[in-house]
C-alpha positions as CSV (number, residue, x, y, z in Angstrom):
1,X,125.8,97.3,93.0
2,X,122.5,95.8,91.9
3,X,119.2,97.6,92.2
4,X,116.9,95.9,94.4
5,X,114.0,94.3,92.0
6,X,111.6,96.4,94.7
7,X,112.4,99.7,96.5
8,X,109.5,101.0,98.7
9,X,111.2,104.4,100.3
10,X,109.8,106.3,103.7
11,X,106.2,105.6,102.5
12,X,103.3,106.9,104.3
13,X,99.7,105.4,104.1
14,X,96.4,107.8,105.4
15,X,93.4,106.3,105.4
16,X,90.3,108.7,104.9
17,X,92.6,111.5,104.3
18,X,93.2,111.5,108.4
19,X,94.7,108.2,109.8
20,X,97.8,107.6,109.2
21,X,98.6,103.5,109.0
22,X,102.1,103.6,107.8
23,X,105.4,106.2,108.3
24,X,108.4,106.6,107.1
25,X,108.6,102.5,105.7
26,X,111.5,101.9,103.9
27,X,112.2,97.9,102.7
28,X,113.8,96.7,99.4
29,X,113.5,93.3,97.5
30,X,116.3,91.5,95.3
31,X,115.5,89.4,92.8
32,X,115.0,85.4,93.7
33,X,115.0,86.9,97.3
34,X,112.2,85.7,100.5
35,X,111.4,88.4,102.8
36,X,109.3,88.8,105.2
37,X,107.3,91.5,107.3
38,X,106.3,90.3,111.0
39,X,104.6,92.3,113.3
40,X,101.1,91.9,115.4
41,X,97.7,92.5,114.3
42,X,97.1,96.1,113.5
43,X,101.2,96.5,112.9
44,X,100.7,97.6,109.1
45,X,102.0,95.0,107.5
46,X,98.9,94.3,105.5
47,X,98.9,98.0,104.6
48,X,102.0,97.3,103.4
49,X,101.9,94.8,101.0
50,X,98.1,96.8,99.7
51,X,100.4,100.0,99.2
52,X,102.8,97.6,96.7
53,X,99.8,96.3,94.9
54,X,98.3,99.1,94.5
55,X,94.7,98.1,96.6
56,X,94.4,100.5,98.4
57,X,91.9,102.8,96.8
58,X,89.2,100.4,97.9
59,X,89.6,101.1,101.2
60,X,89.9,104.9,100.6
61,X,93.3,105.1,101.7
62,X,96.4,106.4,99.5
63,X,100.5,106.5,99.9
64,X,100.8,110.6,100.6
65,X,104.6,110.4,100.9
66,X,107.7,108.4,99.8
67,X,108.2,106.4,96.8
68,X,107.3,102.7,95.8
69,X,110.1,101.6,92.8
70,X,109.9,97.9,90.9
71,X,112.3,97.5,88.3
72,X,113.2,101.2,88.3
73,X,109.7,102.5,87.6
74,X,107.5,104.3,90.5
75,X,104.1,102.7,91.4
76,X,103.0,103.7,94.2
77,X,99.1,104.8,93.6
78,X,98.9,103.2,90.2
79,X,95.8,101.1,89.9
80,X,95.9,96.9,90.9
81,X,96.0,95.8,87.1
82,X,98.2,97.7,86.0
83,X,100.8,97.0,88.7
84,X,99.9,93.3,88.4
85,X,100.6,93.6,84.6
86,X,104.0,95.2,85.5
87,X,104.9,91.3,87.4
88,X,103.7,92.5,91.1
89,X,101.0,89.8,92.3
90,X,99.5,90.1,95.9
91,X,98.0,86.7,97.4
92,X,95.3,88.4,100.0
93,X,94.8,88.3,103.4
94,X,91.1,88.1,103.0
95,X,89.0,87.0,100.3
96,X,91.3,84.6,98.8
97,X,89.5,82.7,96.6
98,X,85.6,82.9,94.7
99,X,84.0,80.4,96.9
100,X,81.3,79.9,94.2
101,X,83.6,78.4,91.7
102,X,85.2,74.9,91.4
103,X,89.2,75.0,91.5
104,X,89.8,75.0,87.5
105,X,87.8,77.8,87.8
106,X,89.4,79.8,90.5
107,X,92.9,79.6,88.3
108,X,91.3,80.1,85.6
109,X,89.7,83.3,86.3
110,X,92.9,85.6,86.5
111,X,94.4,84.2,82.9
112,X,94.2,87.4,80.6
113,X,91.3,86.1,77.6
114,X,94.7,86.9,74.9
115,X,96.5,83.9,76.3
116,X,96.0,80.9,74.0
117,X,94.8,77.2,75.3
118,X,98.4,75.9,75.1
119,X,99.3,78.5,77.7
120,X,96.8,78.0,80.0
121,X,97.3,74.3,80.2
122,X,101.0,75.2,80.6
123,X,100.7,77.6,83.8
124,X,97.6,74.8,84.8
125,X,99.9,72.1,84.8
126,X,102.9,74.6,86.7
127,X,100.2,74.6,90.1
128,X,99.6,71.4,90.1
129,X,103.2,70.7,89.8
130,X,104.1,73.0,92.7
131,X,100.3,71.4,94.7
132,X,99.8,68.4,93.0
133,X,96.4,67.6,96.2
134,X,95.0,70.2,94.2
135,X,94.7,68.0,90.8
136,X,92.3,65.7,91.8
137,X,90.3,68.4,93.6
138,X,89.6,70.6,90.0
139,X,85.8,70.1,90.6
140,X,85.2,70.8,93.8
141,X,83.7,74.2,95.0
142,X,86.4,76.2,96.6
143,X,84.0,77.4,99.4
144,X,84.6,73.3,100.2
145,X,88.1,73.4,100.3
146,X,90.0,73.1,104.0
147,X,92.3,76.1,104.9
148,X,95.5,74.6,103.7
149,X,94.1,74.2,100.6
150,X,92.0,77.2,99.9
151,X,95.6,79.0,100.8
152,X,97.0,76.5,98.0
153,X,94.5,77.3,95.3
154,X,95.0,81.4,96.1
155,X,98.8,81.0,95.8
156,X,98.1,79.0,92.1
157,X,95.7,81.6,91.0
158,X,98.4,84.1,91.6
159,X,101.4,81.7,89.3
160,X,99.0,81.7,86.8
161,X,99.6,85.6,86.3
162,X,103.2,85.0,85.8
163,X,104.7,87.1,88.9
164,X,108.0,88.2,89.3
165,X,107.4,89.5,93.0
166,X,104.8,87.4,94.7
167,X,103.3,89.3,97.5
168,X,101.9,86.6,100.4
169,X,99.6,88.3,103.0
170,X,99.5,86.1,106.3
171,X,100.5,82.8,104.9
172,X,100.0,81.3,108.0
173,X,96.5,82.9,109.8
174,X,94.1,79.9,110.6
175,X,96.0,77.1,109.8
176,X,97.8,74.5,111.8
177,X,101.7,74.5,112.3
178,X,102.2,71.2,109.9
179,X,100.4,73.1,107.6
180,X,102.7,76.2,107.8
181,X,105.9,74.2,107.5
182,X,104.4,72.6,104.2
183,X,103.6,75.9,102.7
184,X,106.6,77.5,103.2
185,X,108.4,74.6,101.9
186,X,106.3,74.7,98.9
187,X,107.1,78.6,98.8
188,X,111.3,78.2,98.9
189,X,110.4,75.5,96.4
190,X,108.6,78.1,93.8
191,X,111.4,80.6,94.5
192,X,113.9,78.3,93.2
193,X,112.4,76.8,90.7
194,X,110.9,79.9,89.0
195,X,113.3,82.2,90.3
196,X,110.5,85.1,91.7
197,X,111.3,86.7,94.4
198,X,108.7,86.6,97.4
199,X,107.8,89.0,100.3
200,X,106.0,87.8,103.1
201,X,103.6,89.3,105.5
202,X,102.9,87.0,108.9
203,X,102.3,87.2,112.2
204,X,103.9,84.0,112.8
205,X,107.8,84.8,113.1
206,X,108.8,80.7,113.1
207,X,107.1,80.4,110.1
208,X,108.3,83.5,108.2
209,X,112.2,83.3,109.8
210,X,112.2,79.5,108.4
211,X,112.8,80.3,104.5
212,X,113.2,84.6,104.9
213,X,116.3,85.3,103.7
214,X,115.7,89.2,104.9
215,X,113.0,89.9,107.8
216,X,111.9,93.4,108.6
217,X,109.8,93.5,112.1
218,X,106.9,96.0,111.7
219,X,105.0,98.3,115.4
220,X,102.8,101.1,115.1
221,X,103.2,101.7,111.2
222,X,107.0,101.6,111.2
223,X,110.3,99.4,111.0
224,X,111.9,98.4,113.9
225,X,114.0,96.2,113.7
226,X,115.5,94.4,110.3
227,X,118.2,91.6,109.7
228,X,119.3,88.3,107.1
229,X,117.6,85.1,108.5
230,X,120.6,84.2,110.2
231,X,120.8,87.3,112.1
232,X,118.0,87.3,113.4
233,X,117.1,83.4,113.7
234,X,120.2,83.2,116.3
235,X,119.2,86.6,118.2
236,X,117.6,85.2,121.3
237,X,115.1,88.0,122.0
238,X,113.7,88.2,118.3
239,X,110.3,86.2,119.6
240,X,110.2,88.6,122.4
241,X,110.4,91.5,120.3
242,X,108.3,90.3,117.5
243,X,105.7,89.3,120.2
244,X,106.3,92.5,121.7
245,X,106.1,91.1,125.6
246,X,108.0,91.5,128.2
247,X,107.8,89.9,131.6
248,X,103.8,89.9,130.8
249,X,103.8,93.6,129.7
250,X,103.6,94.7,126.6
251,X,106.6,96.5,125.1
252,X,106.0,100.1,122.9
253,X,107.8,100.9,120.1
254,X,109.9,103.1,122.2
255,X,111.4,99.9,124.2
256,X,112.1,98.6,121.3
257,X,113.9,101.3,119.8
258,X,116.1,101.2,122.5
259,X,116.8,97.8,123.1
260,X,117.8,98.3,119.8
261,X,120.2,100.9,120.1
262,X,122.4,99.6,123.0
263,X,122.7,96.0,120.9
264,X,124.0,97.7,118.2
265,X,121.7,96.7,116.2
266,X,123.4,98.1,113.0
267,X,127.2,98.1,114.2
């Protein structure tokens, strides 16, 4: 059997060297795979996908347990660039573009200085083949750009380091349901073409469950439920579980686990 392309292994996250945001997450990637990671606000799915990129020493935070594998190698705690070098490229929740700069700019910026003219105009012309309404727009200040496109340009700036696992916080936060549906076209689209593999953080389960070809559903810092598109797409509580509501109330982890357990979730 294949190794998965990513392997994260009962990680734990602790922020501060006290809060602990993530326990005992285990997920895998294959290559030219989509999955994605839904849960609510505060779920740790962002924590997540920082843990895999390696950002989270900004926010004082560090993975205390478990392992994080890509391509056989552990790197969990390394720093961002050198994880990034490795083929691992996180398009952020926050701060997704440098609003002082014009688009050209913006993809410009994360180009290593080594790669030659011919290269740059070759991974240019590779964004604005998968978002050609950013061509005409190379000019214009980013800080200008609508939400679709500022969640375009981000995506671009993150083909132009040549990923092999794109990492896609909250594709869909802010932006309007035609929107979504275009983006995650656009996403399938670069899977195919390129053959990366793509995992996908959002809080919109439509969305994600549309192209994800694996979805794990994140409460509380853990996994709680996990299943192929299909799977899941035809289970006719998934919205109520990935909303976590029940007849108005909210449900706990707890519910959940046992809803789980008398579906039979894994027989």
């Amino acid at each position: 059997m294949t190794a998965p392309l990513l392997q994260v292994e009962k990680i734990e996250v602790v922020y501060k060297r006290a809060i602990t945001a993530v326990q005992g997450v285990t997920l895998s990637v294959a290559e030219r795979q989509i999955v994605a990671v839904l849960g609510t606000n505060g779920a740790g799915k962002t924590t997540t996908l920082r843990a895999i990129s390696g950002f989270l020493g900004i926010d004082d935070a560090r993975v205390t347990e478990g392992v994080i594998n890509f391509r056989g190698t552990r790197i969990d705690n390394r720093p961002p660039h050198d994880i990034a070098g490795r083929g691992v490229v996180l398009v952020p929740e926050r701060e997704k573009v440098f609003p002082n700069l014009t688009v050209a700019e913006n993809l410009a910026a994360p180009v290593p200085r080594a790669a030659g003219s011919s290269e740059r105009h070759r991974l240019d012309e590779r964004v604005y083949h998968f978002f050609p309404s950013l061509a005409p727009l190379q000019g214009r200040t980013a800080g200008l750009l609508s939400g679709g496109e500022r969640q375009m340009l981000a995506i671009g700036a993150a083909l132009m380091c040549r990923p092999q696992l794109l990492l896609v916080d909250e594709l869909s936060l802010g932006l309007a349901p035609v929107v979504v549906q275009d983006l995650t076209r656009r996403l399938t689209t670069i899977r195919d073409e390129l053959g990366i593999a793509i995992l996908l953080v959002d809080q919109s389960a439509a969305a994600a469950l549309e192209i994800a070809d694996y979805t794990y559903v994140m409460e509380n810092g853990r996994i709680v439920l996990d299943g192929d598109r299909n799977r899941l797409k035809s289970h006719q509580d998934v919205q109520e579980f990935y909303l976590g509501q029940a007849g108005g109330e909210r449900r706990s982890y707890r519910d959940v686990k046992q809803y789980r357990r008398s579906r039979r979730w894994y027989g």
